[in-house]
KOLFILUM-599529 format. One record per atom (N, C-alpha, C): residue in one letter; x, z, y. Coordinates in steps of 0.1 Angstrom, whole numbers, padded with zeros to 4 digits, always signed. Layout:
<recs>
aXZY
...
</recs>
This chain:
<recs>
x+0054+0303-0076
x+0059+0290-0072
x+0068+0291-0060
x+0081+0283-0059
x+0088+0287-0047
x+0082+0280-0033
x+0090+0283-0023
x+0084+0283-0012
x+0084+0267-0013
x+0098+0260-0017
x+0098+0244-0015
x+0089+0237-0023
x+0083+0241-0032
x+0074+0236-0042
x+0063+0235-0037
x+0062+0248-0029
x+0046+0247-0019
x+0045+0241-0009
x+0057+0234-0004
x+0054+0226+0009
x+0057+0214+0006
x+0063+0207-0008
x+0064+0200-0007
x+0047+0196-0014
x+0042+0202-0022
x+0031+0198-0026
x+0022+0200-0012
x+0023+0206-0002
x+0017+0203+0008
x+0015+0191+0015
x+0023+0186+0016
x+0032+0172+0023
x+0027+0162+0015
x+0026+0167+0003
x+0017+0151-0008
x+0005+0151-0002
x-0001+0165-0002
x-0016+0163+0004
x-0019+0159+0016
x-0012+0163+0028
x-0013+0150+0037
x-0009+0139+0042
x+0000+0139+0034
x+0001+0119+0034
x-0007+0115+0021
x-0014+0123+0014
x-0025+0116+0002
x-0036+0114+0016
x-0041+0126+0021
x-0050+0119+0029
x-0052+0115+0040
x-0041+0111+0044
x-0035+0102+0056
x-0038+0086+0050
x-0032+0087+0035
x-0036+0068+0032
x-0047+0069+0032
x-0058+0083+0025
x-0076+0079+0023
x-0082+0070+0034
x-0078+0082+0044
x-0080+0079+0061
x-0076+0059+0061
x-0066+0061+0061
x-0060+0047+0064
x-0072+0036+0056
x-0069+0035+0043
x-0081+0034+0035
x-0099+0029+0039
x-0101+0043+0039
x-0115+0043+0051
x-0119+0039+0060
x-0108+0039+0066
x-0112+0028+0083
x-0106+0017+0078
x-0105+0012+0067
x-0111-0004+0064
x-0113-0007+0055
x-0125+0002+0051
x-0137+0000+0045
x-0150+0001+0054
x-0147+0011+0064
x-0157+0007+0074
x-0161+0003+0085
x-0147-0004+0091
x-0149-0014+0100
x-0151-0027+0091
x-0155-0033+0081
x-0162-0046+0078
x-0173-0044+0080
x-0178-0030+0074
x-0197-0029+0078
x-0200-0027+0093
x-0194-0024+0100
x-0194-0021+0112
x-0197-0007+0118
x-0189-0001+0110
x-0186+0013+0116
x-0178+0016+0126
x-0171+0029+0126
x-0163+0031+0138
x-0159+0044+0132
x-0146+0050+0123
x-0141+0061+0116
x-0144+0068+0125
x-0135+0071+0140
x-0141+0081+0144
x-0150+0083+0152
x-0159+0075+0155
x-0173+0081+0159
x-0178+0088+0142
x-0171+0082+0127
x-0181+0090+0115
x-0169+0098+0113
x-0159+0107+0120
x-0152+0117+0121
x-0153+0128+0129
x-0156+0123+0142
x-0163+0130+0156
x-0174+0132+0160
x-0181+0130+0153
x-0192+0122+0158
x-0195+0111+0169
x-0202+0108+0180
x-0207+0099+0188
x-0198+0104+0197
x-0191+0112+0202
x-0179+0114+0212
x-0167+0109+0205
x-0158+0099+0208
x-0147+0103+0194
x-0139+0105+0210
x-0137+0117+0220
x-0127+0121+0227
x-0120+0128+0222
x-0122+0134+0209
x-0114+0144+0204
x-0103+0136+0193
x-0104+0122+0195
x-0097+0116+0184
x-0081+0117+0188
x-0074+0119+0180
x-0057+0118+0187
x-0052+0099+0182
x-0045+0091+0196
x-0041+0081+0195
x-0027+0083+0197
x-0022+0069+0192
x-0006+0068+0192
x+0001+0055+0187
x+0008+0053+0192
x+0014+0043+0188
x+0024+0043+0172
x+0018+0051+0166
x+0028+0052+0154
x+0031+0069+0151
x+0029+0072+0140
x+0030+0086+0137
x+0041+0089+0126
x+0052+0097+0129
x+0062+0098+0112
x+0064+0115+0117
x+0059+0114+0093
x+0057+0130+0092
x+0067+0133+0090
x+0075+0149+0094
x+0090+0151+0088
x+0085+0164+0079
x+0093+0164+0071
x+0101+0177+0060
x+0103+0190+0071
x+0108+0202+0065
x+0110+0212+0073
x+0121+0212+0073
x+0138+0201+0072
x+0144+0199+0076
x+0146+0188+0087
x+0133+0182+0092
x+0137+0175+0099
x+0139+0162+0095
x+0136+0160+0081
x+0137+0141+0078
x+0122+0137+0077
x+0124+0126+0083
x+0116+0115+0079
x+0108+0113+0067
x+0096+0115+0062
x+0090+0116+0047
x+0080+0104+0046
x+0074+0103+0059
x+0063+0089+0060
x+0063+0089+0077
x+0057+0072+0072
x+0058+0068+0089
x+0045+0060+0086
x+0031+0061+0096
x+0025+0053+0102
x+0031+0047+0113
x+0024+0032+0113
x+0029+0024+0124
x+0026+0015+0122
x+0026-0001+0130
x+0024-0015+0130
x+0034-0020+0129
x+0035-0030+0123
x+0049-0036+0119
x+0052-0050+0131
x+0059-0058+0131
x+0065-0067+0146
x+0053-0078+0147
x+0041-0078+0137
x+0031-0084+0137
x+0021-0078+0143
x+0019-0061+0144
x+0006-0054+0148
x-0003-0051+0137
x+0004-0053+0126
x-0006-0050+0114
x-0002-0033+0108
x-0012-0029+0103
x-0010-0011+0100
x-0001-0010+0086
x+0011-0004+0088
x+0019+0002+0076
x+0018+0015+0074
x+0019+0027+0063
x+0021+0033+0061
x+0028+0032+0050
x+0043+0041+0053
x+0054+0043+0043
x+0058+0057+0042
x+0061+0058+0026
x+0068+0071+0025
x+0082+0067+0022
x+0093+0077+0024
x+0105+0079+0024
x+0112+0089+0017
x+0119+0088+0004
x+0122+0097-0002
x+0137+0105+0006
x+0143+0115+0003
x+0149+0118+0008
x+0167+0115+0008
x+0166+0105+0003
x+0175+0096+0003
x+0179+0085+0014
x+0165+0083+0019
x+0161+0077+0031
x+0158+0062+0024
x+0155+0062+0015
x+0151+0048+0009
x+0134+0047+0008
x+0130+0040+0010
x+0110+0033+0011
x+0109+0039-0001
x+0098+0041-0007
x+0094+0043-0023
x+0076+0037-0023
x+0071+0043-0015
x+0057+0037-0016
x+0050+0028-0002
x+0043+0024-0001
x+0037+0016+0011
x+0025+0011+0011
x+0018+0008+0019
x+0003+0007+0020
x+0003-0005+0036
x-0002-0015+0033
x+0003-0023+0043
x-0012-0033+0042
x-0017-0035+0055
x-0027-0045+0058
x-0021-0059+0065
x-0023-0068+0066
x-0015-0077+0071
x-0029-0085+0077
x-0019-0091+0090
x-0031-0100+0100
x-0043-0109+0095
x-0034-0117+0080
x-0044-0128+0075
x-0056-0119+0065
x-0056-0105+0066
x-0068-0099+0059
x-0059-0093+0042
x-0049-0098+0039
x-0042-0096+0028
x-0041-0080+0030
x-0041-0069+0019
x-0044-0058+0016
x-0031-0055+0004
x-0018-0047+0001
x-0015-0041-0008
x-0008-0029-0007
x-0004-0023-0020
x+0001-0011-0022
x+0015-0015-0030
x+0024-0010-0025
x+0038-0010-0028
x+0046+0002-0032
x+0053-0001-0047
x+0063+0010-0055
x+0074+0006-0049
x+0084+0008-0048
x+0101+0010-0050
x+0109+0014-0053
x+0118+0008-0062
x+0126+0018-0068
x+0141+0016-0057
x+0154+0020-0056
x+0163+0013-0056
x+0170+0003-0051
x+0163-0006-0063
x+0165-0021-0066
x+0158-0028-0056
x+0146-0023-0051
x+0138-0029-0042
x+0119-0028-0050
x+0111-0036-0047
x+0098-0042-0048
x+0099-0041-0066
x+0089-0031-0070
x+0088-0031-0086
x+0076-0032-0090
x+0063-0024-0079
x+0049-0028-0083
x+0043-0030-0070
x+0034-0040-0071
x+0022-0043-0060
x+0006-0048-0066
x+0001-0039-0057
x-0018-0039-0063
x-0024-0046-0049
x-0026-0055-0054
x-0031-0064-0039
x-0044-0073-0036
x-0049-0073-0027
x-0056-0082-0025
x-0052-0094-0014
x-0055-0102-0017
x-0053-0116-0010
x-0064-0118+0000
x-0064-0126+0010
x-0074-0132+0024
x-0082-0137+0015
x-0081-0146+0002
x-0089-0150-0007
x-0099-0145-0016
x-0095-0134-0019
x-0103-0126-0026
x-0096-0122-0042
x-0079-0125-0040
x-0079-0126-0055
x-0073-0114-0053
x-0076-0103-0066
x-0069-0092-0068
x-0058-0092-0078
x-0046-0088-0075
x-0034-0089-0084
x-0027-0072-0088
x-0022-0072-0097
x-0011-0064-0105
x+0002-0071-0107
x+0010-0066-0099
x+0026-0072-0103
x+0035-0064-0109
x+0039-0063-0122
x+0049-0051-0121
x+0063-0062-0122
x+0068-0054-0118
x+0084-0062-0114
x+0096-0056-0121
x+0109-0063-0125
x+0122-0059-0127
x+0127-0056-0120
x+0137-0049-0119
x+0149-0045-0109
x+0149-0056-0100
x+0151-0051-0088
x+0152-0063-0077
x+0146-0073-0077
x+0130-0073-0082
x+0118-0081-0082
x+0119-0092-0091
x+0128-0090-0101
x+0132-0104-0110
x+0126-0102-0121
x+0116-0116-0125
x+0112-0114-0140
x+0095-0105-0136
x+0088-0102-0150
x+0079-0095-0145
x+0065-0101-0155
x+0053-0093-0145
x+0041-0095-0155
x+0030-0098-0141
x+0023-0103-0139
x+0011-0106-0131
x-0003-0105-0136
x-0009-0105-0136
x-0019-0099-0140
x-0031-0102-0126
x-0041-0110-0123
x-0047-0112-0107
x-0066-0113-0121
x-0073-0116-0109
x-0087-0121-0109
x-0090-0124-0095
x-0094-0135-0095
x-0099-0143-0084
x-0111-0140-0079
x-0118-0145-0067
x-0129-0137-0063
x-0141-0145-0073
x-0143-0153-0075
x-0153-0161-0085
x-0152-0152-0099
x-0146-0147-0100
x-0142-0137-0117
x-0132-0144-0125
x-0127-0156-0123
x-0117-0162-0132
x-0099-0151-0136
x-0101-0150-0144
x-0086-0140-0143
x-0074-0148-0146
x-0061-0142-0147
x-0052-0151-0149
x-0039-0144-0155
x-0031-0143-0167
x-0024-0135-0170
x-0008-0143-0169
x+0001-0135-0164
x+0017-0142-0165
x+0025-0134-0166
x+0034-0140-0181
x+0046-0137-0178
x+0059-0144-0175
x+0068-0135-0164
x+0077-0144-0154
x+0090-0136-0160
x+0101-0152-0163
x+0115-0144-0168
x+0122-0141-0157
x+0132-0131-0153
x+0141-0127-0143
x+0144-0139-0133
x+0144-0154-0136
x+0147-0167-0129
x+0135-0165-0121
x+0123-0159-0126
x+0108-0162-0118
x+0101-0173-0121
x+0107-0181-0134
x+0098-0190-0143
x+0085-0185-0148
x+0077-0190-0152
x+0070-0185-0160
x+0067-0189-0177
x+0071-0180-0182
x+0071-0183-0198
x+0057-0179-0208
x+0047-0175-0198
x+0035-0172-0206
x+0029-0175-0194
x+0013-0182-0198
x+0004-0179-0191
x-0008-0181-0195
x-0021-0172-0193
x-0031-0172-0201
x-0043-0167-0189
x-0054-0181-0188
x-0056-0189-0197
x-0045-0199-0195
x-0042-0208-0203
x-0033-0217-0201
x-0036-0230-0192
x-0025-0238-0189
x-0030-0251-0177
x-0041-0259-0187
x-0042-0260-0201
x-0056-0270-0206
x-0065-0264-0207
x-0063-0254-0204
x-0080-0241-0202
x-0084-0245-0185
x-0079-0246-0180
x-0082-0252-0164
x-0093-0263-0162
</recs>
């Protein structure tokens, strides 16, 4: 295997468990944990803080960026080497939770949860137009759509006389 094959598969592995991490500490601050006191144990002096962390390549680019966005909420993004977004992992203030693809064109899939409780699947068109939705609500009700490129919707199941 060449050397760049091995570092780049290196580089998946720590930004794979850089989002776990990310992940983890919120799952376990609702129960009322504390990641690193359950990383460090009951000292967490050994924890490293920062206002934002971006990993680079061994030329020096940009490949992911932890950080807070102009709200204070935690992003983590990777960057292909093109310098365009491709994936993202984003908490937002009102409790909203998703995971973001990119192609390109922009926004093509999102796996999300809502402040509400509803969980969604979006896959998207070229530059977010058109598409499939796919959610369940926190009560268990589910809801299936399909949206033409205008962002109409031309299917939806169950339908509005199933409501």
């Amino acid at each position: 295997m060449s050397r760049e094959l091995r570092a780049n598969r290196y580089w998946r592995w720590i930004s794979a468990l850089l989002g776990v991490a990310l992940v983890a500490s919120l799952v376990v601050q609702p129960i009322g944990g504390n990641l690193s006191s359950i990383l460090f144990g009951a000292d967490a002096s050994q924890a490293v803080s920062a206002r934002g962390f971006t990993l680079l390549n061994k030329s020096g680019q940009k490949t992911a960026i932890l950080d807070n966005d102009k709200y204070g909420a935690p992003t983590l993004a990777f960057i292909d080497l093109q310098k365009n977004m491709r994936a993202d992992i984003r908490i937002s203030n009102d409790g909203t939770t998703g995971f973001h693809l990119y192609d390109s064109g922009g926004k093509r899939c999102r796996l999300g949860l809502d402040a509400e409780g509803v969980a969604s699947l979006e896959l998207l068109g070229s530059g977010g137009r058109g598409g499939i939705v796919m959610s369940v609500a926190a009560d268990g009700n589910p809801k299936f759509q399909l949206r033409d490129p205008a962002g109409k919707v031309t299917f939806e199941a169950p339908g509005p006389a199933s409501r």
